[in-house]
N, C-alpha and C positions, 0 to 999 in steps of 0.2 A: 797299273804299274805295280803295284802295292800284292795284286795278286800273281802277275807274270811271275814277281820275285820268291813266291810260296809264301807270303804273309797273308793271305788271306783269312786264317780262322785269328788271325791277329786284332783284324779289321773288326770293329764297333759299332761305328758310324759314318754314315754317308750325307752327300748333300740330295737332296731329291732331284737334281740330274744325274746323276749314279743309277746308270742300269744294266752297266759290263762290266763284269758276266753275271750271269743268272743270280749266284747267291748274291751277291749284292743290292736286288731286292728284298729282299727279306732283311736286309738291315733294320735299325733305326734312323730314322730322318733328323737330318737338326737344321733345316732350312733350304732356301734356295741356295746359291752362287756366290751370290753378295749379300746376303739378306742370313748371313748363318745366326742362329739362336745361341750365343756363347753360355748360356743356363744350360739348355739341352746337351751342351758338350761337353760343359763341369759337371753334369750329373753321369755323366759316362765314365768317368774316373779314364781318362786317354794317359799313356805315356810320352806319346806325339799326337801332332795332330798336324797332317800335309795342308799346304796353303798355296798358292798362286800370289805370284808379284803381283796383284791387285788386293792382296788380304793384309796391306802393311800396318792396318788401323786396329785389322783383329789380332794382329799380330804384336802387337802392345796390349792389348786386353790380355790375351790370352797370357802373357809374361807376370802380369801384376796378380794373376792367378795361380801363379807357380805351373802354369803348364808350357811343356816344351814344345815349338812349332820347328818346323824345315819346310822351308819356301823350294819349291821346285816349279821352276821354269820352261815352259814348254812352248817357244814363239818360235824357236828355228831347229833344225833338224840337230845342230851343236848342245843346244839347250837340253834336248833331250835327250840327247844320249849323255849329258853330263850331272842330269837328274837321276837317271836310272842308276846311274853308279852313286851319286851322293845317298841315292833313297837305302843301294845296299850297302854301303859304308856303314852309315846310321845303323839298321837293322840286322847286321851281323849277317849280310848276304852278299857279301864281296864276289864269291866265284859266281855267283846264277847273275850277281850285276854283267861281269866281264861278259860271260855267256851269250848273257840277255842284246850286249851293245854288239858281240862280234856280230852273232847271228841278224842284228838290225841291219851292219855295214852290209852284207855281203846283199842284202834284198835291195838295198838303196844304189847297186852299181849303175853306172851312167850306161843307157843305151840310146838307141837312135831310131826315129821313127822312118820306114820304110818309104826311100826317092831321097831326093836331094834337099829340098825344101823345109825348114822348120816348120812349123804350125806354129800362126800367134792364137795363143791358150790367154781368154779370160777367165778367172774363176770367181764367179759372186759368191757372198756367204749371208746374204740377210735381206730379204726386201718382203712389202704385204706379201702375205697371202694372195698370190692368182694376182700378182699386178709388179710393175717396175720401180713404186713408189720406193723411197726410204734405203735403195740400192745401194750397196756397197761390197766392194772386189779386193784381191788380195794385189796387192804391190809386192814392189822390188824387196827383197830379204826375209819375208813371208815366208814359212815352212811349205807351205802350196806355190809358191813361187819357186821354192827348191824342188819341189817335188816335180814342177813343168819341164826346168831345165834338164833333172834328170831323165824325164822320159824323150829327152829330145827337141823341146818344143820351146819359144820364148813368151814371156808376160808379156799379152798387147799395150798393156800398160807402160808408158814413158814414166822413168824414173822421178818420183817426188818426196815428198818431206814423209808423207803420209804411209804407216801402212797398208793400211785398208781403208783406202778416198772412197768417200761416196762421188755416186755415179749418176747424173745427167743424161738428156736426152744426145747432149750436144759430146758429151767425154765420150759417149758407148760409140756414136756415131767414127768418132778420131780416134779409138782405137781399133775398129777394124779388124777384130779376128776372124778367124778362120775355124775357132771353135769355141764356146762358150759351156763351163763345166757352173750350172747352175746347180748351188746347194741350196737346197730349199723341204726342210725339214719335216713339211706335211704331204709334200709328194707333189705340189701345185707346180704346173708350168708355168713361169712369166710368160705375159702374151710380149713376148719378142717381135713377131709379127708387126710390131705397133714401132719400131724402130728403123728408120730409112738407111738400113747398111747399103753399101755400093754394093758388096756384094754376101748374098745372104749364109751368114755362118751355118756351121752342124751345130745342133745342140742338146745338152744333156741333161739331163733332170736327174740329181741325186740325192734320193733322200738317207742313207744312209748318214748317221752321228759322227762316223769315225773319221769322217772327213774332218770336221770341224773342231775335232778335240782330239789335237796330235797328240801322241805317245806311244804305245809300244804296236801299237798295229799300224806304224807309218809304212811299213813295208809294206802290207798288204794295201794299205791305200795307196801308195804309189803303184803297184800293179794294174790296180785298177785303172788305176787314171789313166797310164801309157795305153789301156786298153780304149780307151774313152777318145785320147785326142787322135792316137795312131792308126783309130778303126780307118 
């Protein structure tokens, strides 16, 4: 996001899941996700430092150090478009924010997948390596949930508490889609095969990142995806 908006030679540091775009390797590391090293970020001299609604703990560290954080939100399609702009507020990039958001809406228009019929879309986001174990899918209000309906298609998913429920033999079986968009980060197929569908789904193996860490390429990952359930 940071670099969509031309902040890039801005940028200092990253977390070691930071690998888009290119320069962004070449950073410096100050830890995992959760696990950020707040020494390695004070030794950076940052004027900001972006966070995630899960960084609420670093985010009082980082205060008692006199450095300034902006929590940006990326859980639904609204979030993010409303990060992008708070991220250019902050940074003195107002117009490339507006830009950045119109150019998002127009890739995010609702279309429809070819006949009558919706497709029920499951999309998993976590399980072993090569196995179903530890499974878990995106629910109702999901940014991959938004992204299904826009391509036309509904969550096989029944509406619950949960965003992303983990998934049983007995829940895959009741939800019944017609296509299953497996994000699975090392490139390994679930053996699906191993699950007694009434009637046996498409399925897809995606290892691309961009799925799973919404922000300015939701566009392009919804393309994708329309391409995935509507083939």
């Amino acid at each position: 996001m940071a670099f969509a908006l031309g902040l890039g030679d801005r940028v200092v540091g990253v977390t070691s899941f930071d690998d888009r775009p290119e320069a962004v390797r070449r950073l410096p590391k100050v830890g995992g996700f959760l696990d950020v090293d707040l020494e390695r970020v004070a030794a950076l001299s940052p004027d900001l430092v972006l966070l995630s609604e899960l960084h609420a703990e670093a985010a009082g560290k980082l205060a008692q150090l006199g450095i300034p954080s902006l929590e940006l939100r990326t859980r639904s399609v609204a979030e993010v478009k409303a990060s992008i702009r708070a991220l250019g507020r902050r940074a003195g990039r107002d117009a490339e924010a507006d830009r950045l958001v119109r150019a998002l809406e127009a890739e995010l228009t609702p279309q429809a997948c070819p006949g009558t019929a919706r497709p029920r879309v499951l999309v998993t986001l976590g399980h072993d390596s090569g196995a179903l174990a530890h499974l878990v899918a995106a629910g109702h209000g999901t940014y991959l949930d938004e992204l299904v309906q826009l391509c036309g298609g509904d969550n096989a998913l029944s509406a619950g508490p949960a965003a992303y429920p983990a998934m049983g033999m007995e829940e895959l079986v009741h939800a019944a889609p017609d296509v299953i968009v497996d994000l699975a980060p090392d490139g390994r197929p679930a053996p699906w095969g191993q699950v007694p569908f009434r009637r046996t789904p498409r399925v897809v193996t995606v290892s691309d990142p961009g799925f799973s860490t919404p922000g300015v390429d939701l566009g392009a990952v919804k393309r994708d995806l329309c391409e995935m359930i509507c083939k």
